[in-house]
C-alpha positions in Angstrom: -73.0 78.2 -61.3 -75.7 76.3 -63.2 -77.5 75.8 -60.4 -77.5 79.2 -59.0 -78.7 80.3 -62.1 -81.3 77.9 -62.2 -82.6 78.7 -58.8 -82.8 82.2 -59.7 -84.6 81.7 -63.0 -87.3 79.6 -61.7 -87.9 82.0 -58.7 -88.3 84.9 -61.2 -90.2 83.4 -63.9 -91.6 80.1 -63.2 -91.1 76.7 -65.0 -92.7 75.7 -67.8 -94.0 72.4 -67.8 -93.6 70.1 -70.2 -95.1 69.2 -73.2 -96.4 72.6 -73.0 -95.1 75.3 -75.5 -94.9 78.6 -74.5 -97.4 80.8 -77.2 -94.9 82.9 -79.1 -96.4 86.6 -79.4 -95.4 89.0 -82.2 -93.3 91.7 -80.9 -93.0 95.1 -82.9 -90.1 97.9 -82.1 -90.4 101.3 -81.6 -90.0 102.2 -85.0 -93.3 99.6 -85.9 -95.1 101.1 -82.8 -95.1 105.0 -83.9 -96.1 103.8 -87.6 -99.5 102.4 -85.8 -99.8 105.5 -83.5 -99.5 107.6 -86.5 -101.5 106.0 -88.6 -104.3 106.2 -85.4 -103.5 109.7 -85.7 -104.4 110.5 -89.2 -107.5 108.2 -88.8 -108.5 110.8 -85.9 -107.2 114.1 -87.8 -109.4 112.8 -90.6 -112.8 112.3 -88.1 -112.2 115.6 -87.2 -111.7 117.3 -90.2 -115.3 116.0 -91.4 -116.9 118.1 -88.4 -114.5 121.0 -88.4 -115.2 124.5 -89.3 -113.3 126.4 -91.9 -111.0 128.4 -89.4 -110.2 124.4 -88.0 -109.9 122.9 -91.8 -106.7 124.7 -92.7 -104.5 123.7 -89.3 -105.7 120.0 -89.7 -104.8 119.8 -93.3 -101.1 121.4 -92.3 -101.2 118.8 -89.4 -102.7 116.0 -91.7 -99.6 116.5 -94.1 -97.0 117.1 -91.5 -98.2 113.5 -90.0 -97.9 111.8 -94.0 -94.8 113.0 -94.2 -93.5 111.4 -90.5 -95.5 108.3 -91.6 -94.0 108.2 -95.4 -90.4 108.2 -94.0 -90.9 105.8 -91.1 -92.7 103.2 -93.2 -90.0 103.4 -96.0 -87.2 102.6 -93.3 -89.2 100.0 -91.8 -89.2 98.5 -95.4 -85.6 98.6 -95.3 -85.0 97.0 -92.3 -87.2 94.0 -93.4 -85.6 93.9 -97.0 -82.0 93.8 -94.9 -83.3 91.1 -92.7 -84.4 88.7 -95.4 -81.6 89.7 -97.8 -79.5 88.6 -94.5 -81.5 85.1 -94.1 -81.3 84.1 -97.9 -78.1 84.7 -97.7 -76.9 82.8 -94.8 -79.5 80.4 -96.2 -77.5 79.7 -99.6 -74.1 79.9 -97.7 -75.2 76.9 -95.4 -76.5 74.5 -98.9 -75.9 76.5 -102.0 -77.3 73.1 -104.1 -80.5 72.9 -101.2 -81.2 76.5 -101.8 -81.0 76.6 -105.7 -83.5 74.0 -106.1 -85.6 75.3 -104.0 -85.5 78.6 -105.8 -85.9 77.4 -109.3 -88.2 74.0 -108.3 -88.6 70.3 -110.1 -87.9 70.4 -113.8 -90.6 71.7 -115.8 -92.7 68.9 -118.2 -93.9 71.6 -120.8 -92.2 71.5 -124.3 -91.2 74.7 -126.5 -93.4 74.4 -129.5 -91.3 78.4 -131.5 -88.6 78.0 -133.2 -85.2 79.8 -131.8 -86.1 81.9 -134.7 -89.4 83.4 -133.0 -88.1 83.2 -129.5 -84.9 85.4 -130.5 -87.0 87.8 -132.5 -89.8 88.0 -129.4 -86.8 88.8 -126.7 -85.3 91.4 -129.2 -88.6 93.1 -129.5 -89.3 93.1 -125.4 -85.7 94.3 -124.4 -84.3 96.4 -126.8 -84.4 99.9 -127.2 -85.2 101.6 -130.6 -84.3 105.1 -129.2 -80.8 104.3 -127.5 -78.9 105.8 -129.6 -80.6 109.0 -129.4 -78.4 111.9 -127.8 -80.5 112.7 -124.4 -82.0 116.2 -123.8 -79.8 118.9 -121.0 -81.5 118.5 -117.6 -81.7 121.2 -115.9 -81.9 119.4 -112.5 -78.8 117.6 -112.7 -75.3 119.4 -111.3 -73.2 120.6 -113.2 -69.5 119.1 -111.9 -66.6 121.8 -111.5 -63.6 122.0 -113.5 -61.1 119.3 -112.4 -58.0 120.6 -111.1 -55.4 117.6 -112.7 -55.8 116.9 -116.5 -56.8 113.3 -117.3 -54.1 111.1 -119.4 -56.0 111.1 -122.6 -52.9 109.7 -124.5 -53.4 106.2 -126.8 -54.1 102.9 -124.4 -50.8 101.7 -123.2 -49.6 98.3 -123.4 -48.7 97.6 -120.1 -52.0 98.5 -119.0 -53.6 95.6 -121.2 -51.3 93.4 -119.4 -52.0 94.7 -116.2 -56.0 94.1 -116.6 -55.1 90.4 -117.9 -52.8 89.5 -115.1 -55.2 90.7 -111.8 -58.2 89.2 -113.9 -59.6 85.6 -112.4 -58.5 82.9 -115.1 -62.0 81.7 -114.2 -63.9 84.4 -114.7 -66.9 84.3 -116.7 -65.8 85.1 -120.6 -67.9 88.3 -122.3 -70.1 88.3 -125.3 -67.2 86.8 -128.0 -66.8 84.2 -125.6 -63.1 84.7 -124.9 -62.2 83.9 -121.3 -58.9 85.3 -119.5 -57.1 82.4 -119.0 -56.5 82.2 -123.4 -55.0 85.7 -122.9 -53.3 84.9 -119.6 -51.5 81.3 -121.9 -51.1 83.0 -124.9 -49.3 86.5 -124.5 -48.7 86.8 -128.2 -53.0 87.5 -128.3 -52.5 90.4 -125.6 -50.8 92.3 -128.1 -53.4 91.7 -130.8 -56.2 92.5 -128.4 -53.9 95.4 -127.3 -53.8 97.1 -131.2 -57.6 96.1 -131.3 -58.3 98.4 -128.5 -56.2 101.6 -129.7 -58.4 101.4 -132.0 -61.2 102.0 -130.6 -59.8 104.3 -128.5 -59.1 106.7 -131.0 -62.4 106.5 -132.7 -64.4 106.5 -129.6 -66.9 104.1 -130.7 -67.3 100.2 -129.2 -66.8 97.7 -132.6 -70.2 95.3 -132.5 -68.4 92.3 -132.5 
């Protein structure tokens, strides 16, 4: 069989010698194809529309906008693909040598020194990221949809205990704790603080406001 096929491949395309690399040309699908035809088109629709007369002006602007709008929606799905393609590579890139890959992506270790205080770095990075007007009620908009009147009622009764327990038990003991630094698996070993965090929460269920801390 290998044979046979070799036979047959060599009749069809020839045998490359060796040493010799065949030059590898770029190759651009259909969708890549009509992008560059259209674009050719609005450079000729915009030629024309120098020379044209004013009965010609107001079909080759309809054209004109008609092509933009083909071009616009091609273009943005050829962005897509390519976003989908690399997302596709640097992920089977990580997968293959998730340590390769990291320091790759974040380099050597840098030789520059932090001359602020955490004092001035903290107060910088609460200036550039928080937002002075987020607790401001937002305005109606009227191009939003309004949703229709749900047909079951919701259970707006206080937070059941067995629901607590039910979060804690499918939670990952190794998941990654929150902001009081409180991981699962303390709650998981300790059920006595499931019922504390349990009260805490009814709480703030009733009041409808999240504590700070």
């Amino acid at each position: 069989m290998t044979s046979i096929i070799y036979s047959v491949g060599k009749d069809r395309f020839g045998v490359v010698p060796q040493g010799k690399q065949p030059t590898k040309q770029g190759h651009s699908n259909r969708r890549q194809k009509k992008i560059k035809e259209l674009r050719g088109d609005l450079r000729r629709v915009k030629k024309r529309y120098k020379v044209a007369n004013e009965n010609e002006r107001l079909p080759l602007q309809q054209l004109r906008k008609e092509t933009r709008e083909k071009l616009k929606t091609l273009t943005r799905a050829e962005t897509h693909r390519r976003d989908r393609k690399k997302k596709a590579k640097e992920r089977a890139t990580f997968t293959a040598n998730p340590f390769q890959y990291m320091k790759r992506l974040f380099g050597a270790r840098g030789s520059g020194k932090l001359e602020n205080s955490r004092e001035e770095v903290e107060e910088h990075l609460s200036k550039t990221h928080r937002d002075e007007r987020r607790g401001e009620d937002l305005e109606e908009c009227e191009k939003l949809l309004t949703p229709e009147e749900s047909k079951e009622q919701f259970d707006e009764s206080d937070l059941k205990f067995q629901e607590v327990q039910d979060v804690v038990r499918k939670a990952r003991a190794g998941s990654a704790p929150g902001p009081n630094g409180i991981s699962y698996r303390v709650y998981k070993n300790c059920p006595r603080l499931i019922r504390r965090l349990w009260k805490l929460l009814k709480v703030i269920w009733r009041r409808r406001k999240m504590t700070e801390s």
